[in-house]
N, CA, C and O atoms as a GROMACS GRO file, in nm:
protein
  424
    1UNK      N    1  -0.808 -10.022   0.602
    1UNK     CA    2  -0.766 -10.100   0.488
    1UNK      C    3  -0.638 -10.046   0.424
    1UNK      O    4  -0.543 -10.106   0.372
    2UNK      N    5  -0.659  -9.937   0.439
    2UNK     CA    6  -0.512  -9.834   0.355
    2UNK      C    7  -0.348  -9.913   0.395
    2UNK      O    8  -0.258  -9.950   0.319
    3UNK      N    9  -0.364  -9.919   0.612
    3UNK     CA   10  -0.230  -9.968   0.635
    3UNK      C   11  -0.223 -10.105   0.622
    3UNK      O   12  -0.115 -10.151   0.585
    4UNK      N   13  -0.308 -10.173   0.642
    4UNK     CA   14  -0.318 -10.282   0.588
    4UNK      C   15  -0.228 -10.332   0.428
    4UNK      O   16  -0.153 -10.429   0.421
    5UNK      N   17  -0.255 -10.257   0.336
    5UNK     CA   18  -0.185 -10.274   0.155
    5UNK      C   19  -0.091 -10.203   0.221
    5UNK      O   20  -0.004 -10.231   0.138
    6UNK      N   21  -0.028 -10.128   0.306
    6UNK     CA   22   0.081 -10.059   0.316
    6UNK      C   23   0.170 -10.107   0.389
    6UNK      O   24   0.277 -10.050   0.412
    7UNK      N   25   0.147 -10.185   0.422
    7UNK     CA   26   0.217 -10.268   0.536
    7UNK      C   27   0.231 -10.432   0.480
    7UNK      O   28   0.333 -10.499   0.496
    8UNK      N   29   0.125 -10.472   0.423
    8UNK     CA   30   0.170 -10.575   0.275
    8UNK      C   31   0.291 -10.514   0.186
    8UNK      O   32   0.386 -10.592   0.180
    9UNK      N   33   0.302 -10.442   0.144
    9UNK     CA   34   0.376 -10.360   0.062
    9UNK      C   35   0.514 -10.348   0.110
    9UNK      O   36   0.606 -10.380   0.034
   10UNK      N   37   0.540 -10.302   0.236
   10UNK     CA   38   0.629 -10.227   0.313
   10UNK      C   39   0.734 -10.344   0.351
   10UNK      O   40   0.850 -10.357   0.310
   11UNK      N   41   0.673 -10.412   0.427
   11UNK     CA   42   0.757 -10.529   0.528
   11UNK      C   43   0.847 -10.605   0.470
   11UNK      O   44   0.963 -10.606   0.514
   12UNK      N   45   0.809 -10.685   0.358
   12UNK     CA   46   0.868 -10.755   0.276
   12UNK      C   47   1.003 -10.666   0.244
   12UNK      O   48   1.110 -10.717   0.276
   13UNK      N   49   1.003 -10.542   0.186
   13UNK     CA   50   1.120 -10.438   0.150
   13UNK      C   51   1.161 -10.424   0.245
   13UNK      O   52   1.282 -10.412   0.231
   14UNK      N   53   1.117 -10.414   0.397
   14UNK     CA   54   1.216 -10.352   0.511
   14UNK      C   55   1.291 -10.464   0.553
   14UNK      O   56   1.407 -10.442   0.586
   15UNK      N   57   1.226 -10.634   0.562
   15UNK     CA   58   1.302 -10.742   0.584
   15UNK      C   59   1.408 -10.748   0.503
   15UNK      O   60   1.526 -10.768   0.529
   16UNK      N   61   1.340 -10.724   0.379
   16UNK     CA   62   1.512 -10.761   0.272
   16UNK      C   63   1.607 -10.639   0.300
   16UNK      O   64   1.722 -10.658   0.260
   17UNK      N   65   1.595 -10.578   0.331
   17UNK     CA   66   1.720 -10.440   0.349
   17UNK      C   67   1.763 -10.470   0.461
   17UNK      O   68   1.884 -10.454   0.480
   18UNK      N   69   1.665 -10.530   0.590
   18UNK     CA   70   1.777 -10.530   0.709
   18UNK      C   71   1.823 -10.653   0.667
   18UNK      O   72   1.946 -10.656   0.676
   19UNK      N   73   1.756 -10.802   0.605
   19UNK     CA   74   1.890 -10.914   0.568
   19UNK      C   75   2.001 -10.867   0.469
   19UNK      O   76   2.112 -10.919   0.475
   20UNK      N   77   1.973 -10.770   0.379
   20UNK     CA   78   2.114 -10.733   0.332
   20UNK      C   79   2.200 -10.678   0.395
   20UNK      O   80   2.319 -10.701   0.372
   21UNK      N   81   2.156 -10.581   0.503
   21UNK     CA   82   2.318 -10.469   0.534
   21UNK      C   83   2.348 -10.573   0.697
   21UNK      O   84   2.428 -10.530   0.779
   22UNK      N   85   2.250 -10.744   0.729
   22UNK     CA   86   2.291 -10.780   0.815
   22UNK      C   87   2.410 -10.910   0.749
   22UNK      O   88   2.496 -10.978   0.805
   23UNK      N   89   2.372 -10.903   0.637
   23UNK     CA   90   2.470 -11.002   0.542
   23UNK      C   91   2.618 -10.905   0.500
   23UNK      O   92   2.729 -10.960   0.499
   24UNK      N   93   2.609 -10.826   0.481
   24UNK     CA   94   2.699 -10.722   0.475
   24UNK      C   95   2.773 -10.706   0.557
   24UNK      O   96   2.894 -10.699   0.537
   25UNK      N   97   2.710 -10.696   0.687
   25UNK     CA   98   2.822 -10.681   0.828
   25UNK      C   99   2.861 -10.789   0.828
   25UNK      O  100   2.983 -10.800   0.840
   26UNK      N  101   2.782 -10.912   0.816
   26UNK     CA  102   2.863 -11.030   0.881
   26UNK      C  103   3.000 -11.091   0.802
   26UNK      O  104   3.093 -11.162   0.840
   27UNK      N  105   2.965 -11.021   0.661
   27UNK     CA  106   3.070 -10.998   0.564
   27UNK      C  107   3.211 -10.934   0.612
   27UNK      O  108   3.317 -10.996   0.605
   28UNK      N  109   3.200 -10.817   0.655
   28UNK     CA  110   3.289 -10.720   0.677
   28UNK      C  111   3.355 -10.818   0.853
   28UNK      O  112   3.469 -10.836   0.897
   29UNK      N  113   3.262 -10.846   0.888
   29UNK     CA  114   3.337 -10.918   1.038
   29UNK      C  115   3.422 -11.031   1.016
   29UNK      O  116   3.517 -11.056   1.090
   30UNK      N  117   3.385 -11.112   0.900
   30UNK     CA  118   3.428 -11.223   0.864
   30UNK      C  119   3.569 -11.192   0.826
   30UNK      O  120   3.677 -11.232   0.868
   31UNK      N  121   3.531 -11.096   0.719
   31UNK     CA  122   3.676 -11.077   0.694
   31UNK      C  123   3.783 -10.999   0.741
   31UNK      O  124   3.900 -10.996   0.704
   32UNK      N  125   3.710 -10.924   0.848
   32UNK     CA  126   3.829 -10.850   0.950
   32UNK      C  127   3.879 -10.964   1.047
   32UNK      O  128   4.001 -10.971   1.062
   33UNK      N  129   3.784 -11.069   1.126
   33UNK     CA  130   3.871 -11.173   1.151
   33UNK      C  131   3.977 -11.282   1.021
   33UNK      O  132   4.095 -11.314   1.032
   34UNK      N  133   3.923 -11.300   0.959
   34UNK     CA  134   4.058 -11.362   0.928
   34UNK      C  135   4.195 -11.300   0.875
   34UNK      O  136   4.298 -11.358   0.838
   35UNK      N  137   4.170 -11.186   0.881
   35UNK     CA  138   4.320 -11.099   0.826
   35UNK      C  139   4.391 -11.088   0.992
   35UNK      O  140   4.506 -11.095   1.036
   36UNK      N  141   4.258 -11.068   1.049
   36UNK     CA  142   4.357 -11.082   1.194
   36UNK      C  143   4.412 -11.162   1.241
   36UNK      O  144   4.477 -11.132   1.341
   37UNK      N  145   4.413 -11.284   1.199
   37UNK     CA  146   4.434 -11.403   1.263
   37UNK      C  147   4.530 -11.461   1.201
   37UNK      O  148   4.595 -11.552   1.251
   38UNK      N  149   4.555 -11.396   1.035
   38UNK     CA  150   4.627 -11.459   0.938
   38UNK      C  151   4.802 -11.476   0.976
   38UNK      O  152   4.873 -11.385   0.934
   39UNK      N  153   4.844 -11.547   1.026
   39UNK     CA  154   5.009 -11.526   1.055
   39UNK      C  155   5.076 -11.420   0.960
   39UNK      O  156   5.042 -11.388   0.846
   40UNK      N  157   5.198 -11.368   1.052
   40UNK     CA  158   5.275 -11.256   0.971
   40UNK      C  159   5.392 -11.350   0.859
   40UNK      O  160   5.417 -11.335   0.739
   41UNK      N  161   5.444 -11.446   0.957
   41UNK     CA  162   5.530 -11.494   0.913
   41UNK      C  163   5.477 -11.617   0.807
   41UNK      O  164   5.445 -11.728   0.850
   42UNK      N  165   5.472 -11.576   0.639
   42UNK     CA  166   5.438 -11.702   0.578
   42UNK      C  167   5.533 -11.712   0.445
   42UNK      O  168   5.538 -11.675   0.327
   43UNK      N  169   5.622 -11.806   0.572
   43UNK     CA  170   5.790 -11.840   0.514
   43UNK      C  171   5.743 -11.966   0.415
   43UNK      O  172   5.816 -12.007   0.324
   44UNK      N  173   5.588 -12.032   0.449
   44UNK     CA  174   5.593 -12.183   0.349
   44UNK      C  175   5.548 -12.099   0.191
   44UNK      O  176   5.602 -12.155   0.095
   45UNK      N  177   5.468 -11.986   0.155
   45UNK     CA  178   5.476 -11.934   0.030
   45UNK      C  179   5.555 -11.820  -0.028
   45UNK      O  180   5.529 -11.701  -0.044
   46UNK      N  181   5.649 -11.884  -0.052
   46UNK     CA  182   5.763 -11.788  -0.158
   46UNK      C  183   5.720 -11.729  -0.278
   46UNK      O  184   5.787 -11.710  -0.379
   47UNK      N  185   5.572 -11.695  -0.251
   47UNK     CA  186   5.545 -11.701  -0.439
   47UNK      C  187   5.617 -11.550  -0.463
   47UNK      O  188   5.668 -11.518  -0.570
   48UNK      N  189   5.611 -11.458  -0.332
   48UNK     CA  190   5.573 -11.306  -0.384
   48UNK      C  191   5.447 -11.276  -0.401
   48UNK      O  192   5.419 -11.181  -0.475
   49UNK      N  193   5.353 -11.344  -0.342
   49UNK     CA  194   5.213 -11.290  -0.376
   49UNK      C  195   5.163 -11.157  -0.327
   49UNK      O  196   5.063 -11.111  -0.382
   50UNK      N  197   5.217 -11.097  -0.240
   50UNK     CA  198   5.236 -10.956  -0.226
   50UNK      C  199   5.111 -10.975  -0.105
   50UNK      O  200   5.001 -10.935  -0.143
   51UNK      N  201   5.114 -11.005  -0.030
   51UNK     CA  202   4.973 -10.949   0.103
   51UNK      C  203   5.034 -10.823   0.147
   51UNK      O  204   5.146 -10.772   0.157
   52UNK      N  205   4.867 -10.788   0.175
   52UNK     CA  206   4.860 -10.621   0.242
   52UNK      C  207   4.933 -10.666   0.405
   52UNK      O  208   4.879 -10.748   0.480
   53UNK      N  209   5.071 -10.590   0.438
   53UNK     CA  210   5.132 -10.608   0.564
   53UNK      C  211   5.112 -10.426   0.593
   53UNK      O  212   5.086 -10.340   0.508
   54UNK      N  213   5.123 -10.417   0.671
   54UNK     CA  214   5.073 -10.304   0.786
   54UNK      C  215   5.323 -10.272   0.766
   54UNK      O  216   5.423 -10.336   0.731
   55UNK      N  217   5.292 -10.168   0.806
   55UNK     CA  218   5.420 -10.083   0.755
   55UNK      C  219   5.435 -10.047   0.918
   55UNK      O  220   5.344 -10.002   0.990
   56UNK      N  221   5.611 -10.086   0.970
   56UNK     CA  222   5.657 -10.069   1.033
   56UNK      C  223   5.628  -9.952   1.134
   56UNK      O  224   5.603  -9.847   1.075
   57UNK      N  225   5.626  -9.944   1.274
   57UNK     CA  226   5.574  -9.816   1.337
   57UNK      C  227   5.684  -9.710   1.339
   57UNK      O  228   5.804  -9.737   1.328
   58UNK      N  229   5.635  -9.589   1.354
   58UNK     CA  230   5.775  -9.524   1.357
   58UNK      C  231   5.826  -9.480   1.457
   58UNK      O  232   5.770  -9.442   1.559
   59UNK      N  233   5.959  -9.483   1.429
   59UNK     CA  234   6.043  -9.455   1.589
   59UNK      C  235   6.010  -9.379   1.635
   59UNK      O  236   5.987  -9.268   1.586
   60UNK      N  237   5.989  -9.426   1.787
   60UNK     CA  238   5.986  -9.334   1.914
   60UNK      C  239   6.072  -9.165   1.896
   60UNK      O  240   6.186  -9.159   1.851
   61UNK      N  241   6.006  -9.060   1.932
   61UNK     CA  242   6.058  -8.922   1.916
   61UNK      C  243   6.169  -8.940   2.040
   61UNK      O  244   6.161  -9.008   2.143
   62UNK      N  245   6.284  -8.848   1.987
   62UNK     CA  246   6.392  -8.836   2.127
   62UNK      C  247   6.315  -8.806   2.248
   62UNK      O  248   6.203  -8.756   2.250
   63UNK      N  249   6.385  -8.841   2.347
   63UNK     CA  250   6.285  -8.746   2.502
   63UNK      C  251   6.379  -8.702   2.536
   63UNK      O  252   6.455  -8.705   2.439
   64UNK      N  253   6.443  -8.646   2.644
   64UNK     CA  254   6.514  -8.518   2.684
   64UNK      C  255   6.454  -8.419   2.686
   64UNK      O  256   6.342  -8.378   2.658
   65UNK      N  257   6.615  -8.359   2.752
   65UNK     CA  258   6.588  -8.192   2.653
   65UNK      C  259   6.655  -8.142   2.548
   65UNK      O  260   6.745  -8.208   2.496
   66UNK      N  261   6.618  -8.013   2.502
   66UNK     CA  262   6.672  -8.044   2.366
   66UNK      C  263   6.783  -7.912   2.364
   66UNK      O  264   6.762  -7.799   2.407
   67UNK      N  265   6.900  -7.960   2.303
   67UNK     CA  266   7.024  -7.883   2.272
   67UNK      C  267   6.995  -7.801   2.162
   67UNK      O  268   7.000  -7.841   2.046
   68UNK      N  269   6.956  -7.656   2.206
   68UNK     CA  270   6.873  -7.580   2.122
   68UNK      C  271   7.058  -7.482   2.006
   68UNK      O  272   7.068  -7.421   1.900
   69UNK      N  273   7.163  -7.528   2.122
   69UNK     CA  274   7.246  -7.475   2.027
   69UNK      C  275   7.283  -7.633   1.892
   69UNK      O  276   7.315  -7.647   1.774
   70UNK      N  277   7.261  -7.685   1.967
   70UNK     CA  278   7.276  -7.796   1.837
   70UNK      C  279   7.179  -7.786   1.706
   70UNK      O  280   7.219  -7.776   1.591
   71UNK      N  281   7.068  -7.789   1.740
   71UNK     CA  282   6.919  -7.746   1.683
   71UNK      C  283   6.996  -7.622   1.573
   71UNK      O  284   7.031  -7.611   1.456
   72UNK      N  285   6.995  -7.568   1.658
   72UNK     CA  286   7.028  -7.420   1.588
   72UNK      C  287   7.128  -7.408   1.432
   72UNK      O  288   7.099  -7.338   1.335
   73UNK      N  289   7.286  -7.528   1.450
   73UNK     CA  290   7.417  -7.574   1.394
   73UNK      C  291   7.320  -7.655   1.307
   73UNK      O  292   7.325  -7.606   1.194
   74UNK      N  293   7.237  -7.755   1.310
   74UNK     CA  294   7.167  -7.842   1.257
   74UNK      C  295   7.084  -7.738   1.138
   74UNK      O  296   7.134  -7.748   1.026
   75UNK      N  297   7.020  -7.685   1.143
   75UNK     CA  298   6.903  -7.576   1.097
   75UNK      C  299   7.023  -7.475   0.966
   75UNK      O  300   7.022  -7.471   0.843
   76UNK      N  301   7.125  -7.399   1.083
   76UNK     CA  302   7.231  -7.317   0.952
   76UNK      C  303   7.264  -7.452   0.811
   76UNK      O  304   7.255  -7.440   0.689
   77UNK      N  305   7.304  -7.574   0.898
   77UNK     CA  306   7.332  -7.630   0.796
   77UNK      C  307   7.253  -7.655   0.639
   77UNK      O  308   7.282  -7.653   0.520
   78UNK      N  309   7.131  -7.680   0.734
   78UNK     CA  310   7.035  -7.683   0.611
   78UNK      C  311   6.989  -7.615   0.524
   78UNK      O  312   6.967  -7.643   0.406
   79UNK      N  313   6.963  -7.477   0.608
   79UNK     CA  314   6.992  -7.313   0.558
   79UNK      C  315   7.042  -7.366   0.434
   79UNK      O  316   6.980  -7.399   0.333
   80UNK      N  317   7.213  -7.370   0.470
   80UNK     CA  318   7.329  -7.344   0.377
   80UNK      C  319   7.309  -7.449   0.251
   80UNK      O  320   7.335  -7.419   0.135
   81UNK      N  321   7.271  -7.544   0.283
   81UNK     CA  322   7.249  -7.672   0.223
   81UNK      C  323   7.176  -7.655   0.086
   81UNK      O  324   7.210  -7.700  -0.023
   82UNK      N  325   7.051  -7.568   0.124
   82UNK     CA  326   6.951  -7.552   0.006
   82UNK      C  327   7.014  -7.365  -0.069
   82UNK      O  328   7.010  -7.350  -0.191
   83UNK      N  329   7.031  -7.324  -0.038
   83UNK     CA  330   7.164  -7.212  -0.092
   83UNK      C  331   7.225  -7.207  -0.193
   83UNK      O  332   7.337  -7.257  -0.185
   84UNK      N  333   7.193  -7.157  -0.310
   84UNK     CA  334   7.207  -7.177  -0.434
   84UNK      C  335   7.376  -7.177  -0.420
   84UNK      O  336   7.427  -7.132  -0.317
   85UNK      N  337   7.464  -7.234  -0.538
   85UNK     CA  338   7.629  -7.231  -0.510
   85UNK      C  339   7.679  -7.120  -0.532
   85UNK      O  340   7.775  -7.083  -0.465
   86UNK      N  341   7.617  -7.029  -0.649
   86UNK     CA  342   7.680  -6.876  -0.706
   86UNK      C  343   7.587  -6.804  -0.639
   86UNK      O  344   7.474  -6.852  -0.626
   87UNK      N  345   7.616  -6.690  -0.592
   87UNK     CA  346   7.505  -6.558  -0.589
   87UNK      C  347   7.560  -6.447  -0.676
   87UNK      O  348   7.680  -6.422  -0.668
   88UNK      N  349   7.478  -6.374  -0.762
   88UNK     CA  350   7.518  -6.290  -0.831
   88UNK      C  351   7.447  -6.184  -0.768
   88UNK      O  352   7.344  -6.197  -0.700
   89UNK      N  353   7.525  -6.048  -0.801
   89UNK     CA  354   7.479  -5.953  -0.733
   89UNK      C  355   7.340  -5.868  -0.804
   89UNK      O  356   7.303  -5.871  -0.922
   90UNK      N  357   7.299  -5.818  -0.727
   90UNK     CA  358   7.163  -5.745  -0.742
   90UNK      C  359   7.208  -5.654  -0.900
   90UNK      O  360   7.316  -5.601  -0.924
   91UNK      N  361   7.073  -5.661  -0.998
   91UNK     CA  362   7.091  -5.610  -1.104
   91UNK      C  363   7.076  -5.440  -1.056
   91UNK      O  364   7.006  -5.390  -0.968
   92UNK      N  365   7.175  -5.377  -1.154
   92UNK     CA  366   7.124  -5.208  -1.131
   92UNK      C  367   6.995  -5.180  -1.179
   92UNK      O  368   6.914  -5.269  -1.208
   93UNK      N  369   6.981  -5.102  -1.184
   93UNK     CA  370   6.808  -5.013  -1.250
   93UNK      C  371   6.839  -5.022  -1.355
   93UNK      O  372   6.747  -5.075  -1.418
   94UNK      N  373   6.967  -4.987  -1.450
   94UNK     CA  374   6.885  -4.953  -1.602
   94UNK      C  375   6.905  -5.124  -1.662
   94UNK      O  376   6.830  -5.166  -1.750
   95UNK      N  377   6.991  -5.191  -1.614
   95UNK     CA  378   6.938  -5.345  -1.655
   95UNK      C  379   6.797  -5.385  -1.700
   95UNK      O  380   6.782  -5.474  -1.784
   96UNK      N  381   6.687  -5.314  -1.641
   96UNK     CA  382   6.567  -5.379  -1.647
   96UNK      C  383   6.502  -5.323  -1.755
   96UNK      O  384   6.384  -5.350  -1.775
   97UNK      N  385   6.578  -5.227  -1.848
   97UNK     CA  386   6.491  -5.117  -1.982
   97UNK      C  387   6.447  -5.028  -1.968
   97UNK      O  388   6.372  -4.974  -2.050
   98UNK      N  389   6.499  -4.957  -1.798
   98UNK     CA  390   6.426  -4.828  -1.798
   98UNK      C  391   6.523  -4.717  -1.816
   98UNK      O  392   6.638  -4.721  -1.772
   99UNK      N  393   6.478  -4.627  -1.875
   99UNK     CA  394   6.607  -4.490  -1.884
   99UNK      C  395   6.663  -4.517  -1.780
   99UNK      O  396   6.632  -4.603  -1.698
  100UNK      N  397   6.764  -4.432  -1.776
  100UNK     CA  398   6.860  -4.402  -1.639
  100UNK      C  399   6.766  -4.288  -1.590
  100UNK      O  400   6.688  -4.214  -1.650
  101UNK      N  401   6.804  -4.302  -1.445
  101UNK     CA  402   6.720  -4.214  -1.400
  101UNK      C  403   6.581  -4.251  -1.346
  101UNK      O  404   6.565  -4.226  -1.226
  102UNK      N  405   6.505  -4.291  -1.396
  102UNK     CA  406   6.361  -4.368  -1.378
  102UNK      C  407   6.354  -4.407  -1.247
  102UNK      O  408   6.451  -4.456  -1.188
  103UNK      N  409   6.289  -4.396  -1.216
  103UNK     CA  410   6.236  -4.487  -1.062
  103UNK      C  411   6.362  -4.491  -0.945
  103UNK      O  412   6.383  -4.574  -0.857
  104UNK      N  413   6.451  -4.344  -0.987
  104UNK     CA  414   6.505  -4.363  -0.866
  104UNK      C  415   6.475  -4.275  -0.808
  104UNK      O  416   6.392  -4.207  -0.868
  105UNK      N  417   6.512  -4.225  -0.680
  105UNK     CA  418   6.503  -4.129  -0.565
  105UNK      C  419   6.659  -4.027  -0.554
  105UNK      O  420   6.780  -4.048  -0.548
  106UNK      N  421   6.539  -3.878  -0.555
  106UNK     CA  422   6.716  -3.797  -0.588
  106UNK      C  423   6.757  -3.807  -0.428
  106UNK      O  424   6.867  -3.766  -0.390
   0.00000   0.00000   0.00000
């Protein structure tokens, strides 16, 4: 008698959970076909309504081989590039508030 009320009980809840997550998928399929299907080109609405478009692929990497002295000219540049414009020279020791003398090596 026990599985009997337990199985009255049960079934009804397990039917409705698999018709929801089977309403759910058919949801999610539905609408992955029609975005797929949706033309790119939709020159008849000018509104600007903004659709989600998928972003250009990115260019193919060079193939060859690679001109490691160019690489190299390429790289100093950038070096140099980020290179502050002034360099000032290294502060002495007592610049920093310590006696003279302090923390050096005789």
């Amino acid at each position: 008698m026990i599985v009997g009320s337990a199985v009255a009980v049960w079934l009804p809840t397990a039917v409705a959970l698999v018709t929801a997550m089977l309403l759910i998928c058919l949801a999610c399929v539905w609408t992955a076909r029609a975005n797929r299907w949706r033309p790119d080109d939709d020159s008849e609405s000018d509104e600007g309504g903004g659709s989600a478009r998928r972003p250009p692929p990115n260019p193919p990497l060079p193939t060859g081989p690679v001109s490691w002295p160019e690489f190299e000219r390429q790289f100093a540049a950038y070096v140099d590039h980020g290179r502050p414009r002034s360099v000032t020279a290294a502060p002495d020791d007592s610049s920093c508030g310590a006696p003279a003398g302090v923390g050096r090596r005789p």
